[in-house]
C-alpha positions as YAML, in Angstrom:
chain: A
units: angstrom
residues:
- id: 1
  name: UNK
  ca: [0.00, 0.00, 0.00]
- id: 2
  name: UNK
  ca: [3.06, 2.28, 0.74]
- id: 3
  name: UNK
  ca: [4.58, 1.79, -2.47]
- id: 4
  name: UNK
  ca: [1.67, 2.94, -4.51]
- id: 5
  name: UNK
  ca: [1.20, 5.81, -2.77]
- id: 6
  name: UNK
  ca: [4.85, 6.95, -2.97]
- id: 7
  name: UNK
  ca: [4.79, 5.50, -6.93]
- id: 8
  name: UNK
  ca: [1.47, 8.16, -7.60]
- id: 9
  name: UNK
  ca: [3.20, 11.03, -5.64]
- id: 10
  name: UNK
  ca: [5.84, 10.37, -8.01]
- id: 11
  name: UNK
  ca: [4.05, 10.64, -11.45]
- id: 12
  name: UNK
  ca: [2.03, 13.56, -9.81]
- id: 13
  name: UNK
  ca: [5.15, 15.21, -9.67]
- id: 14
  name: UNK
  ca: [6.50, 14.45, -12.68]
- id: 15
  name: UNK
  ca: [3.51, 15.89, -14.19]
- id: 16
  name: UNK
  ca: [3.39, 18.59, -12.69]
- id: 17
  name: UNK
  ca: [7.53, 19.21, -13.54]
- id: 18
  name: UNK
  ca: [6.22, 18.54, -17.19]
- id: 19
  name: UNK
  ca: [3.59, 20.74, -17.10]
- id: 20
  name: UNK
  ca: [5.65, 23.56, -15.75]
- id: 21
  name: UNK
  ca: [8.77, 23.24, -18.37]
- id: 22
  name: UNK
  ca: [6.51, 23.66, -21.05]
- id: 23
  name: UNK
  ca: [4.79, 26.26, -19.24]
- id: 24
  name: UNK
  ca: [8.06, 27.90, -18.89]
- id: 25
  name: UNK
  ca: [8.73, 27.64, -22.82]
- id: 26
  name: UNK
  ca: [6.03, 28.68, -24.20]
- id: 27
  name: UNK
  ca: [6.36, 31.45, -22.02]
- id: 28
  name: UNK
  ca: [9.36, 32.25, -22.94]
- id: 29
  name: UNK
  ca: [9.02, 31.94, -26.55]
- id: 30
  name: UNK
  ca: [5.75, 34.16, -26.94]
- id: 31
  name: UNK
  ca: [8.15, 36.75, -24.87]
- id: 32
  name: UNK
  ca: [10.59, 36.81, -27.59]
- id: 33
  name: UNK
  ca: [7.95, 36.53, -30.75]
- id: 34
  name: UNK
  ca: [6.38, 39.88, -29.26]
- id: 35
  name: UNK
  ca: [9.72, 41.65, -28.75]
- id: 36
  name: UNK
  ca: [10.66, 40.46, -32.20]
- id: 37
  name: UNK
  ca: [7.51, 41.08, -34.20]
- id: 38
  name: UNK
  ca: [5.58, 43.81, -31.94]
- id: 39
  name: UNK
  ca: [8.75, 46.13, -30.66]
- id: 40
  name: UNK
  ca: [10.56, 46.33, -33.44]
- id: 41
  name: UNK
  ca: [12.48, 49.34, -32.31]
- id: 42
  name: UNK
  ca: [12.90, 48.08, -28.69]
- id: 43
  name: UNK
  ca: [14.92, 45.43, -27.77]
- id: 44
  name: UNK
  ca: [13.75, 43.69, -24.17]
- id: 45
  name: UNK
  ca: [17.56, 42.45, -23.60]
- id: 46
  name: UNK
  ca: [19.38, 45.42, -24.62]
- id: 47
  name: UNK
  ca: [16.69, 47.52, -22.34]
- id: 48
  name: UNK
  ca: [17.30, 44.96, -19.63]
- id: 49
  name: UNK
  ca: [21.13, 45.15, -19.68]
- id: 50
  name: UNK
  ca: [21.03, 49.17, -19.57]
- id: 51
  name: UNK
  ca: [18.99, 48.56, -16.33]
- id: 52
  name: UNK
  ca: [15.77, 49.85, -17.55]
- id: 53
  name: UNK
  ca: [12.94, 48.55, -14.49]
- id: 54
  name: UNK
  ca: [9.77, 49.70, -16.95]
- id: 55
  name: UNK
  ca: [11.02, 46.95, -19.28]
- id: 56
  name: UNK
  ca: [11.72, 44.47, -16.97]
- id: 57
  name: UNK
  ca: [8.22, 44.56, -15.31]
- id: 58
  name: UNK
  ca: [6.86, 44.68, -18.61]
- id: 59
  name: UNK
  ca: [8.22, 41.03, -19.82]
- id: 60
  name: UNK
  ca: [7.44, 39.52, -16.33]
- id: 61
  name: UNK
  ca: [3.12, 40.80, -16.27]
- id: 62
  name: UNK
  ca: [3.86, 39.36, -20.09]
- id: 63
  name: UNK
  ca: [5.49, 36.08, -18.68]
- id: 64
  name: UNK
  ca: [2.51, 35.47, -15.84]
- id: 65
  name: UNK
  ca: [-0.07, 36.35, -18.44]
- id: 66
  name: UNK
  ca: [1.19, 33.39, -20.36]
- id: 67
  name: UNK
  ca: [1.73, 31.03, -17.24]
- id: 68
  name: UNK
  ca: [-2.09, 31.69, -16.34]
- id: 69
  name: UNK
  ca: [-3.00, 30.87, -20.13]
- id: 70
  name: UNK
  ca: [-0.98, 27.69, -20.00]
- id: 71
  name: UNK
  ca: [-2.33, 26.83, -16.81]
- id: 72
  name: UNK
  ca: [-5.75, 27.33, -17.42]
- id: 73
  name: UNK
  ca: [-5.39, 25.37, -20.40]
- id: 74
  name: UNK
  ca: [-3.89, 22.09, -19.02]
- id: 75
  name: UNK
  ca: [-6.57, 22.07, -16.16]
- id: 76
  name: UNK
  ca: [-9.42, 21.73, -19.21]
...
């Protein structure tokens, strides 16, 4: 009985650990489609290494906006 508890925590986690890499990806990728295709004239990294915060808080609210998506799409 012990076993197949601990075996179901285990695929719940790696799941979850799924789940959350690809939530992390596609997160990551729709960050750099918009600052490739919508900012053309502003680059997010270049912006980011100068030290500029307004950029920086602007790619994170984009980053959770695209967790929740994900997230809200894998529960169904």
């Amino acid at each position: 009985m012990e076993w197949d508890f601990l075996l179901a925590t285990l695929m719940n986690l790696t799941v979850n650990l799924v789940y959350t890499l690809v939530a992390l990806f596609v997160g990551v990728k729709s960050l750099l489609l918009i600052d490739d295709k919508l900012m053309k004239t502003i680059s997010f990294e270049e912006e980011l290494k100068k030290g500029n915060v307004a950029v920086a808080i602007f790619a994170s609210s984009i980053l959770i906006f695209v967790a929740l998506i994900v997230t809200f799409g894998f529960k169904g």
